[in-house]
KEKEKE-304747 format. One record per residue: x, y, z of N, C-alpha, C, CB in turn; residue number from 0. Coordinates in pm, 1 decimal. Each point is the difference from the previous one (the first is absolute). Glycine has a CB too. Layout:
SITE       nxx       nyy       nzz      caxx      cayy      cazz       cxx       cyy       czz      cbxx      cbyy      cbzz    k
SITE         X         Y         Z         X         Y         Z         X         Y         Z         X         Y         Z  NUM
...
//
This chain:
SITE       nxx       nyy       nzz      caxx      cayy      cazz       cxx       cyy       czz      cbxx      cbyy      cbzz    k
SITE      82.2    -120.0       0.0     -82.2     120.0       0.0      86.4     126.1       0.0    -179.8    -126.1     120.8    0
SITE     278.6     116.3     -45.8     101.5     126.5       8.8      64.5      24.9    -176.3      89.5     -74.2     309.3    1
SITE     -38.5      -3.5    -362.1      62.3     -13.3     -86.2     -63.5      52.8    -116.4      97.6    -163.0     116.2    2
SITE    -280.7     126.1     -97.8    -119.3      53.9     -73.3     -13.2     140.9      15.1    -112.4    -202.6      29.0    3
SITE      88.7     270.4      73.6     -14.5     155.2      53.0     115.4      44.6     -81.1     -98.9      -9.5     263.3    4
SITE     228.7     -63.3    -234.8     134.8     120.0     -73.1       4.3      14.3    -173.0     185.0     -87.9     216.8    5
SITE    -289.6       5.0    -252.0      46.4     -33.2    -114.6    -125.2     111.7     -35.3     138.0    -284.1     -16.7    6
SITE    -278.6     272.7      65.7     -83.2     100.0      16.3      98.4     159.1      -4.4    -181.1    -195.6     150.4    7
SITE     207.3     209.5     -24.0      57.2     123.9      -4.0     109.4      30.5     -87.1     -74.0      -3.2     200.7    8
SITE     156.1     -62.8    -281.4      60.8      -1.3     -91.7     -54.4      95.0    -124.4      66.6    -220.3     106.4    9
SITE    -196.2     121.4    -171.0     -77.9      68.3     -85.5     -72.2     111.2      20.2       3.5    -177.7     -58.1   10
SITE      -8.6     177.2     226.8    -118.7     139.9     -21.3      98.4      98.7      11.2    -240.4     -68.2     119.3   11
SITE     415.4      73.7    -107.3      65.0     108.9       7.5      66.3      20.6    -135.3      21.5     -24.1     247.0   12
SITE     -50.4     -51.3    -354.4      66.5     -49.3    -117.3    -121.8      87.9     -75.2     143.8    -275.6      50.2   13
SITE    -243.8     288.2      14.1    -151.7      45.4    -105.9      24.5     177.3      48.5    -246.2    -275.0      28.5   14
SITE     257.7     281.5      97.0      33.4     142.2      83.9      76.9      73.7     -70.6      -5.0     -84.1     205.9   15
SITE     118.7      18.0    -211.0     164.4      34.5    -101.8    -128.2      72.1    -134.8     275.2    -296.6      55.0   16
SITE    -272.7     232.3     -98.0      -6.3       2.4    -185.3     -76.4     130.9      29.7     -27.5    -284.0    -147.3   17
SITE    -108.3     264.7     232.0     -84.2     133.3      -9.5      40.7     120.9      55.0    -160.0    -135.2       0.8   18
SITE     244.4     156.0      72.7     129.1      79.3      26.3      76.2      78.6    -104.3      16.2    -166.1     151.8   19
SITE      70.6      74.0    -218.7      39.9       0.5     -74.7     -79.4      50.2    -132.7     123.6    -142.4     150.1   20
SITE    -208.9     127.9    -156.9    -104.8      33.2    -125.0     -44.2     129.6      -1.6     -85.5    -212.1       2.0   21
SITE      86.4     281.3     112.0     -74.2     130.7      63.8     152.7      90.0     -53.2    -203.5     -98.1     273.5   22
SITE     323.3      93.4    -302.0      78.2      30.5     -41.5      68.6      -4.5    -124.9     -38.0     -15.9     183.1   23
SITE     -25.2    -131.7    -267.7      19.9     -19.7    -124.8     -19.7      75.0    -111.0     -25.8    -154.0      93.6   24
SITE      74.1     166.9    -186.6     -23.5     119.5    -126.6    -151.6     -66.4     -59.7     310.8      66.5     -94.6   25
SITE    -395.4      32.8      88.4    -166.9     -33.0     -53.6     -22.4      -5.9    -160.1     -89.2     139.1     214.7   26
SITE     268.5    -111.7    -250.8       3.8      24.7    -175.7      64.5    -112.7       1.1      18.0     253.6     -89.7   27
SITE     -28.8    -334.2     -46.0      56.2     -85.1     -68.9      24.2      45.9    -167.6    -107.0    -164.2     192.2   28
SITE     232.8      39.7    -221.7      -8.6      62.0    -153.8     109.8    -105.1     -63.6     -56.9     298.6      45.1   29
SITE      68.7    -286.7    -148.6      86.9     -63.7     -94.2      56.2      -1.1    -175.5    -101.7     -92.6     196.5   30
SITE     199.6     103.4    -219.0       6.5      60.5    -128.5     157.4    -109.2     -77.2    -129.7     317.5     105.7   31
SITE      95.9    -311.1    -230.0     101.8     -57.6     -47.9      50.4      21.2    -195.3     -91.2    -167.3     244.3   32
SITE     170.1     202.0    -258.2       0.0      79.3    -147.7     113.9    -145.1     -65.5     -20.3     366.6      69.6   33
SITE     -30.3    -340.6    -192.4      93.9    -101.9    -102.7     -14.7      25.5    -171.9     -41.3    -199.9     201.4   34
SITE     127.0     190.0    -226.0      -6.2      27.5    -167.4      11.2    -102.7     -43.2      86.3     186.3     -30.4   35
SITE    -193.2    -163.3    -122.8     -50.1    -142.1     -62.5      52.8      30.7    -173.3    -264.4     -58.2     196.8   36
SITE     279.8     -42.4    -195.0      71.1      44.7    -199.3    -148.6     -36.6     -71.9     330.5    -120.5     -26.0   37
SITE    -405.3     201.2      43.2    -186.5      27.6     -99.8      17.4     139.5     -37.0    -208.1    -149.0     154.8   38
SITE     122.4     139.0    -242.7     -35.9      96.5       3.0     -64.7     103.8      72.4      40.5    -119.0    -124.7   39
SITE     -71.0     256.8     187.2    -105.6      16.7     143.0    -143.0     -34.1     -34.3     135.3     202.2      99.0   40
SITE    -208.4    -222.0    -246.0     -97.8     -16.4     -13.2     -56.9    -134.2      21.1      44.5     181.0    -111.2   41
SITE      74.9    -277.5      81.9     -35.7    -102.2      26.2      -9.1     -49.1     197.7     104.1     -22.1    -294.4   42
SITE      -8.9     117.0     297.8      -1.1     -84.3     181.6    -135.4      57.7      50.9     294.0       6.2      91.6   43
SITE    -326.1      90.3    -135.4    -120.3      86.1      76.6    -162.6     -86.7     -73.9     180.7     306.7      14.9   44
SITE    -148.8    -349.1    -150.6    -119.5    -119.7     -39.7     -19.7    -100.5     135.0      80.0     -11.7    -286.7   45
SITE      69.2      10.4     295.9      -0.8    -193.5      54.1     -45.6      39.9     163.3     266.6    -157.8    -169.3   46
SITE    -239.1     299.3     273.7     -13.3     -19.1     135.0    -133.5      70.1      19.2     255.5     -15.4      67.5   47
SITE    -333.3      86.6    -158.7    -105.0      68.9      72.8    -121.4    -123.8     -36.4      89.4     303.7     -27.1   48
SITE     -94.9    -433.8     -15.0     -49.8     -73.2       0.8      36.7     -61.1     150.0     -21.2       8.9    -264.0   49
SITE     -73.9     -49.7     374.8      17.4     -45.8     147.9      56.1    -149.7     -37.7    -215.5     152.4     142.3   50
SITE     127.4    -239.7    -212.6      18.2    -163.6     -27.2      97.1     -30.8     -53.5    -185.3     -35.7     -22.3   51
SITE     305.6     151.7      -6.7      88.9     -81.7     -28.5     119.2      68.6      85.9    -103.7     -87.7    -240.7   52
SITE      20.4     100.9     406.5     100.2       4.5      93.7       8.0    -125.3      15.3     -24.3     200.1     103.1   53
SITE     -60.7    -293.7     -81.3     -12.4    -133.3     -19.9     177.7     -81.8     -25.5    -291.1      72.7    -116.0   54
SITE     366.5     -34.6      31.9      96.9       5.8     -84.9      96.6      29.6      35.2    -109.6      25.4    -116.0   55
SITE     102.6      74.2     213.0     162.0      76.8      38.4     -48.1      34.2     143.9     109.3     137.6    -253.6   56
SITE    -226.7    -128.3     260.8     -29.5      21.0     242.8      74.4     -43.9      53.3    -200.0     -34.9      57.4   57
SITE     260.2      58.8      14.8      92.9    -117.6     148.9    -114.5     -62.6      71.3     223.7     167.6      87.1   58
SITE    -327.6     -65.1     -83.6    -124.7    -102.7      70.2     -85.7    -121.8     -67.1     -28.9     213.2     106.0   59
SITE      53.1    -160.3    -250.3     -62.8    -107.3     -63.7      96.6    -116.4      30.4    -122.4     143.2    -186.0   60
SITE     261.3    -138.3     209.1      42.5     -95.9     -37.4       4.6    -120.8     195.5     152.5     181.2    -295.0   61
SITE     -98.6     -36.8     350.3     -83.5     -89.3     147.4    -108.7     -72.7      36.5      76.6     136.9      48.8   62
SITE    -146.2    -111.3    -100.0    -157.0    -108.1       5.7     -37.2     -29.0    -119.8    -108.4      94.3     184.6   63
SITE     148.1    -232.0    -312.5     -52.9      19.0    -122.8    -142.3     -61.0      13.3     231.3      -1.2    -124.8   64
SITE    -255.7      -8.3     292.8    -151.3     -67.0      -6.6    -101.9     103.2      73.7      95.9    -266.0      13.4   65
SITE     -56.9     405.3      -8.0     -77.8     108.9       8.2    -118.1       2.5     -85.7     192.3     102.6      62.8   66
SITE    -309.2     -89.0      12.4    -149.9      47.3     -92.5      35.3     134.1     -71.9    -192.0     -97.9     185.0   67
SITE     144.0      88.8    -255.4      25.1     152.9    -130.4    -174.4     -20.7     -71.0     362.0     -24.2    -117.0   68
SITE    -431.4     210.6     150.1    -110.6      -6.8     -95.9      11.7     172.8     -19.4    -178.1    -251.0      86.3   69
SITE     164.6     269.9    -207.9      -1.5     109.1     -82.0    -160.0      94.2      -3.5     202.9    -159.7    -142.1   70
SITE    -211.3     271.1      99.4    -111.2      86.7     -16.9       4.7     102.7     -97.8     -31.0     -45.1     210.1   71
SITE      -3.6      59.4    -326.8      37.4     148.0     -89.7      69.0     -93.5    -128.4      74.4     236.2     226.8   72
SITE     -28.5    -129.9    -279.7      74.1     -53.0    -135.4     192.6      73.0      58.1    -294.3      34.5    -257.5   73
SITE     313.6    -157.6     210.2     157.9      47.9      23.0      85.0      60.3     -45.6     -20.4    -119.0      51.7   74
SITE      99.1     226.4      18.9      66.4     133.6     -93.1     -61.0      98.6      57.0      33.9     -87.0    -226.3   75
SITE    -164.5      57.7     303.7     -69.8     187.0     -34.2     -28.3      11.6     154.1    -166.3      19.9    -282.9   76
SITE     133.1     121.2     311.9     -69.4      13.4     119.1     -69.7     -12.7      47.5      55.5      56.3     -16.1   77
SITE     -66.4    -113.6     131.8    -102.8     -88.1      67.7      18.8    -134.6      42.7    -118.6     124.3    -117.7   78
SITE     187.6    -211.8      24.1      52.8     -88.2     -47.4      46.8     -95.0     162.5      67.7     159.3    -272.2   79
SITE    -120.3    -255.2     340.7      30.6     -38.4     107.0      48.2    -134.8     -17.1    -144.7     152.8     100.3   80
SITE     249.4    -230.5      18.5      23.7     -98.5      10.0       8.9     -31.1     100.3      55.6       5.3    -149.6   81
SITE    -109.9    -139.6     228.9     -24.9      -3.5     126.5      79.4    -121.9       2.1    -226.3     126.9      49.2   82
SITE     297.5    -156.5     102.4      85.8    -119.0       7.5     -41.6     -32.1     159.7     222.0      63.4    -196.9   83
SITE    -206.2    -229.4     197.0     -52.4     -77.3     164.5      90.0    -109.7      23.9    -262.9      31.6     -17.4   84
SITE     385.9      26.9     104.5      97.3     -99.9      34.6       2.1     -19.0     117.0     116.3      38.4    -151.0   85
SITE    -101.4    -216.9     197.5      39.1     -26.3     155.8     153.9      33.7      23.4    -180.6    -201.3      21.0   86
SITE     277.4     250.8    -122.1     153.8      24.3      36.1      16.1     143.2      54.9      85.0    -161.0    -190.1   87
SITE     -82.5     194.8     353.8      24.4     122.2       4.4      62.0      74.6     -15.3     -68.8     -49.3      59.6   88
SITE     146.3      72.1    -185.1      89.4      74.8     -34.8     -55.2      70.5    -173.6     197.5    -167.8     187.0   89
SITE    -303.7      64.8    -197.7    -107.4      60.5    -122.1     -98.0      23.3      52.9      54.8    -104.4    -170.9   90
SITE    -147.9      47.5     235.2    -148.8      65.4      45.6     -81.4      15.3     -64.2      69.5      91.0     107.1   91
SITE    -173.4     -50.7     -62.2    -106.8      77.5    -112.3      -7.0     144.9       6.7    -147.6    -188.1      13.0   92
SITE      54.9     207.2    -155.5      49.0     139.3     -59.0     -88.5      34.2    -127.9     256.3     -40.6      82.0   93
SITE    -241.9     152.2    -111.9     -48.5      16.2    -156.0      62.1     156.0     -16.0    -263.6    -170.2     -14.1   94
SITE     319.8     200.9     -79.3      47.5      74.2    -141.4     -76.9      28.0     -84.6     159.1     -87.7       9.1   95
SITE    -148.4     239.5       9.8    -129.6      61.0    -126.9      86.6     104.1     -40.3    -269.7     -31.4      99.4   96
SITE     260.3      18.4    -220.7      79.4      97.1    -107.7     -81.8     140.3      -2.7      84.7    -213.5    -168.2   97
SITE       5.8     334.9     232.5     -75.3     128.0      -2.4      74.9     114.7    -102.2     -83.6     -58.1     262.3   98
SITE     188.8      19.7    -299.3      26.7      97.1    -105.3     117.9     -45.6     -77.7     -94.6     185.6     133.8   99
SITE      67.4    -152.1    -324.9      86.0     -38.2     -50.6      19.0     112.3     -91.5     -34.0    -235.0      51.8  100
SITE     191.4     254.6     -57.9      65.2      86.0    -109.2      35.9     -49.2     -99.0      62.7     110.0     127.3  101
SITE     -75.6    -130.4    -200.9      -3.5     -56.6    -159.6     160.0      53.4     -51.4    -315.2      35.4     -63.2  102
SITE     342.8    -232.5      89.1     141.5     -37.2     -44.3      90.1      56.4      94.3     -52.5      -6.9    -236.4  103
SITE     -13.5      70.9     376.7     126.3      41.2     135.8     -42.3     -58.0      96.2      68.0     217.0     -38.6  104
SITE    -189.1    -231.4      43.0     -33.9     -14.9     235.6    -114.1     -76.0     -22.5      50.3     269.7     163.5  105
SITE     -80.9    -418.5     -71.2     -75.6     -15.8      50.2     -28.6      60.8     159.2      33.5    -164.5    -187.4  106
SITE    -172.4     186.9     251.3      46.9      47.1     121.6    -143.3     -95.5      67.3     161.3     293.7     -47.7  107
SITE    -164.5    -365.4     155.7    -103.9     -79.8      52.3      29.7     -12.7     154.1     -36.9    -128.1    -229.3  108
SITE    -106.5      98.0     311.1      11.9     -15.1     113.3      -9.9    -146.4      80.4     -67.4     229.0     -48.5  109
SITE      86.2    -226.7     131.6      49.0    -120.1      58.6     -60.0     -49.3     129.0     193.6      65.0    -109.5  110
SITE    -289.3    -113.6     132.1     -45.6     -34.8     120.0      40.5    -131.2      19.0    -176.2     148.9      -4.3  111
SITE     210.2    -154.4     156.7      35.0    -142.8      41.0     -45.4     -25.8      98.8     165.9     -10.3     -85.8  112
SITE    -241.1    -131.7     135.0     -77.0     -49.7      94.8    -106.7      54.5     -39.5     139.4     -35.4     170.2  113
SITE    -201.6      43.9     -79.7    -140.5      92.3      68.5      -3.8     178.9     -34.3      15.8    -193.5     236.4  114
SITE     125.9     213.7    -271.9      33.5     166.8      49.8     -83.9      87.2    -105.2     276.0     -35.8      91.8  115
SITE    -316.4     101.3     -76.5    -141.6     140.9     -89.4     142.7      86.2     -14.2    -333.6      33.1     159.4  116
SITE     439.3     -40.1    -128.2      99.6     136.4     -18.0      89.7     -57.1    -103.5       6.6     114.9     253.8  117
SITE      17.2     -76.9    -360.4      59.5      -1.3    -114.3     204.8     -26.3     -15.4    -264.3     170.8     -33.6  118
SITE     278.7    -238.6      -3.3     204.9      60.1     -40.7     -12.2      -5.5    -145.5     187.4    -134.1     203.4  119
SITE    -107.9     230.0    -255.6      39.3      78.0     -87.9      94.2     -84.4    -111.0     -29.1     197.3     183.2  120
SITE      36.6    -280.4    -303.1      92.8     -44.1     -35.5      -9.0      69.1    -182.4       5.3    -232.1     225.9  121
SITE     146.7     245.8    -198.4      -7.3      76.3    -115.4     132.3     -74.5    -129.6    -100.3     252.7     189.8  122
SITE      22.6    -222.7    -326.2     129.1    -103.6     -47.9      15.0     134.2    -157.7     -82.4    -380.1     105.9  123
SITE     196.9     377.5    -115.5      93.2      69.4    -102.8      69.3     -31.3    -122.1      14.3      62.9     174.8  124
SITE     -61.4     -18.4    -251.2     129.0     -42.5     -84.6      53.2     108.6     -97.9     -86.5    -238.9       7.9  125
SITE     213.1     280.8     -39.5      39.9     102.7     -55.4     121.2     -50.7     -94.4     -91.1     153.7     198.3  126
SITE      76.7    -122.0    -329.0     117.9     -19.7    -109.5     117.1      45.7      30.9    -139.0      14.4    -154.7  127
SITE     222.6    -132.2     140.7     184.2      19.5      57.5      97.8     -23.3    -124.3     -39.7    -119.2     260.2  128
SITE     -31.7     150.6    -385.1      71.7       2.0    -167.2     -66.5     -94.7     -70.7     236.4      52.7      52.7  129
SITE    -222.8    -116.1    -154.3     -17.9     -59.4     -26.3     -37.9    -133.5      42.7      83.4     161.7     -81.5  130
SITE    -238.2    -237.1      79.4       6.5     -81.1       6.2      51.2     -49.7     161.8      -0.6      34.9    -267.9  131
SITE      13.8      75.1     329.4      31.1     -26.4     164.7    -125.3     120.5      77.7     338.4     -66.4     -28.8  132
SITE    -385.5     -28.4     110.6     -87.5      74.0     143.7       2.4      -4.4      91.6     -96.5       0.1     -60.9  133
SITE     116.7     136.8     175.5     -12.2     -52.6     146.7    -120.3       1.3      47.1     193.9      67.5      47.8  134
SITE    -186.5    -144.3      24.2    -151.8     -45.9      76.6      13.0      43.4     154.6     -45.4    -235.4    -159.7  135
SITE     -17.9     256.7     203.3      -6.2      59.4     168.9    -176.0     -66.9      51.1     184.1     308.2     -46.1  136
SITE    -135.8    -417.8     180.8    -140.6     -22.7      57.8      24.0      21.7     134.6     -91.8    -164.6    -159.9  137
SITE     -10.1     248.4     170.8     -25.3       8.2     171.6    -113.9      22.2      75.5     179.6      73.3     -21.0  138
SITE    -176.6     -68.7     125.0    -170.7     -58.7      81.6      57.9      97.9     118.2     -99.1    -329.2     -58.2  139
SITE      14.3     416.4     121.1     -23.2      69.0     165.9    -131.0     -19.1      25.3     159.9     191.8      -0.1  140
SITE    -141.1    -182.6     158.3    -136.1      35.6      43.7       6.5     -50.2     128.0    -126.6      -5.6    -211.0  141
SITE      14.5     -46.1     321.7      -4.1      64.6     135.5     -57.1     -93.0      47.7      -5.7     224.1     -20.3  142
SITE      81.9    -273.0     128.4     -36.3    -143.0      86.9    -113.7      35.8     115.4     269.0    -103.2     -26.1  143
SITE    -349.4      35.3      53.5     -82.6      71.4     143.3     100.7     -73.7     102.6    -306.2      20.6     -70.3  144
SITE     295.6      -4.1     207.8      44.1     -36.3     102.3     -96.1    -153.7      83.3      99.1     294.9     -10.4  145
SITE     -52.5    -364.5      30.9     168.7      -8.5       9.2      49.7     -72.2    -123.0       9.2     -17.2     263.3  146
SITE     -32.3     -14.4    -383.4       5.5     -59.3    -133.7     158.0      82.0     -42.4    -318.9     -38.3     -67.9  147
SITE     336.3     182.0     122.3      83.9      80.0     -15.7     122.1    -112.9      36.8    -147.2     248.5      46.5  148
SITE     172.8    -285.8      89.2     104.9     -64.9      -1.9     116.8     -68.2     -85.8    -152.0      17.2     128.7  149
SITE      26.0    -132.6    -225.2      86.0     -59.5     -92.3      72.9     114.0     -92.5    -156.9    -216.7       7.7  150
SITE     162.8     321.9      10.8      36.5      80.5     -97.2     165.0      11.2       9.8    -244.3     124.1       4.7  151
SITE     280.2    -162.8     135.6     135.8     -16.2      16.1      47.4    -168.1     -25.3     -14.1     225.3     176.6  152
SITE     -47.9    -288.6    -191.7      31.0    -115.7     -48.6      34.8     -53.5    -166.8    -133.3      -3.4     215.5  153
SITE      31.7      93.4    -254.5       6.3     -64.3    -211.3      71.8     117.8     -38.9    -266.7    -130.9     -91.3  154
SITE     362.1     103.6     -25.6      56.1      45.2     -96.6     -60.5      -7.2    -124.3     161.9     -38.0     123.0  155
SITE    -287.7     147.9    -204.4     -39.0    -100.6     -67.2      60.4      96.8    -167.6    -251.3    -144.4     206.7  156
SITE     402.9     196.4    -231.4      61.1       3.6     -49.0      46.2    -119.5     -95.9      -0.4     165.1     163.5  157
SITE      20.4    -276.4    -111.7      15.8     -90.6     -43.6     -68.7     -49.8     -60.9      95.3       2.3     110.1  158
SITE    -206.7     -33.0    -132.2    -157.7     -52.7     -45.8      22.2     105.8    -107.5    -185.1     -88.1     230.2  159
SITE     204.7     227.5    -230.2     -43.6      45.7    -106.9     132.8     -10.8    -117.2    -191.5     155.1     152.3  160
SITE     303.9    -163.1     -92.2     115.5     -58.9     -84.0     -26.3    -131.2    -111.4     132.2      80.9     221.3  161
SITE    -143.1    -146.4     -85.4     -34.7    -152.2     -87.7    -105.3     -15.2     -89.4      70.9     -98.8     178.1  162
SITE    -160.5     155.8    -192.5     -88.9      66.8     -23.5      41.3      80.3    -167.9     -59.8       6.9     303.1  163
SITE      85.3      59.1    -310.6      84.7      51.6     -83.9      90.1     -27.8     -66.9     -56.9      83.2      96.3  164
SITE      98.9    -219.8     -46.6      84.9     -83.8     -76.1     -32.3    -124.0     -72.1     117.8      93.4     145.0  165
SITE    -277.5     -92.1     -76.5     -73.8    -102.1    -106.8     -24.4      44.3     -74.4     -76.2    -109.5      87.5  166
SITE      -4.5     236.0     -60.2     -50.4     105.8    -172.9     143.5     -18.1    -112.8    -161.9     265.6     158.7  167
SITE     224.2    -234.7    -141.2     140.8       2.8     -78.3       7.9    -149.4     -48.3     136.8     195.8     152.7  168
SITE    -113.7    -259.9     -37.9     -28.4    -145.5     -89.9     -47.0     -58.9     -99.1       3.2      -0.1     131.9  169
SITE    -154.7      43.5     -73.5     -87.0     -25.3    -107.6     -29.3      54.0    -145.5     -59.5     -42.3     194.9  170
SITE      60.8     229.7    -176.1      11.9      28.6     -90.8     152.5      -8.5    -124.4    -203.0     101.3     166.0  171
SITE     299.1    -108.7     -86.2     133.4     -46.4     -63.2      -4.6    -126.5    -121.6      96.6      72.2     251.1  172
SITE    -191.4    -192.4    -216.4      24.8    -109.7     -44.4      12.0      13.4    -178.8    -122.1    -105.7     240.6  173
//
């Protein structure tokens, strides 16, 4: 029984900690990652403001390839939603709705994840680097509630958008 209580009080100072800790955590999150692709910019900007063929180059797609995926709208345009339902918590659920596109420069769409009504920001780029070369720039901000804030010192999600970026290239490279 003793051994039970410490292990008790263990967790309830382990749960204390975090919410502590959370009341201090940064309430912004964000992530960004740039790469040049030998396309043309018209072509990279065809191939990413279509959502389904994040499918293709996501880091999340590729973490759960047994994620639910159901679509809404016609793809390319605004409005345009994709909703995803994963047990891997590091994908989750979510849906992506395409809110603004610059023709042949910017997709720009919002990002809800879980349950959350408050939006992140992901924005994707692409700009002509000479011939037949484009840089691409993707990045996502936006605002954790508490204590959700915490993990914010935990993920790097720099990386995701790298790798990420290095499938697009992949793919479109072939």
């Amino acid at each position: 029984m003793k051994t039970l209580k410490k292990i008790l009080f263990f967790f309830l100072g382990l749960i204390a900690l975090i919410l502590i800790v959370a009341l201090f955590a940064p309430k912004e999150f964000g992530g960004s990652a740039e790469i040049t692709i030998n396309k043309p910019s018209q072509e990279v900007y065809d191939y990413f403001k279509f959502l389904k063929n994040q499918e293709n180059y996501g880091t999340w797609h590729q973490m759960d390839p047994e994620m639910k995926t159901s679509y809404e709208g016609t793809d390319g345009t605004i409005g345009f939603t994709h909703k995803w339902e994963s047990e891997k918590f590091m994908v989750g659920n979510g849906k992506q709705v395409i809110t603004n596109l610059v023709k042949g420069n910017k997709m720009e769409s919002d990002l809800f994840f879980a349950e959350s009504n408050e939006a992140a920001k992901s924005i994707m780029t692409v700009t002509p680097e000479g011939t037949n070369q484009s840089k691409v720039s993707w990045s996502v901000s936006g605002k954790s509630p508490y204590p959700r804030n915490f993990f914010n010192l935990l993920f790097n999600m720099d990386k995701d958008f790298e790798e990420g970026l290095s499938n697009m290239k992949s793919n479109l490279e072939k």
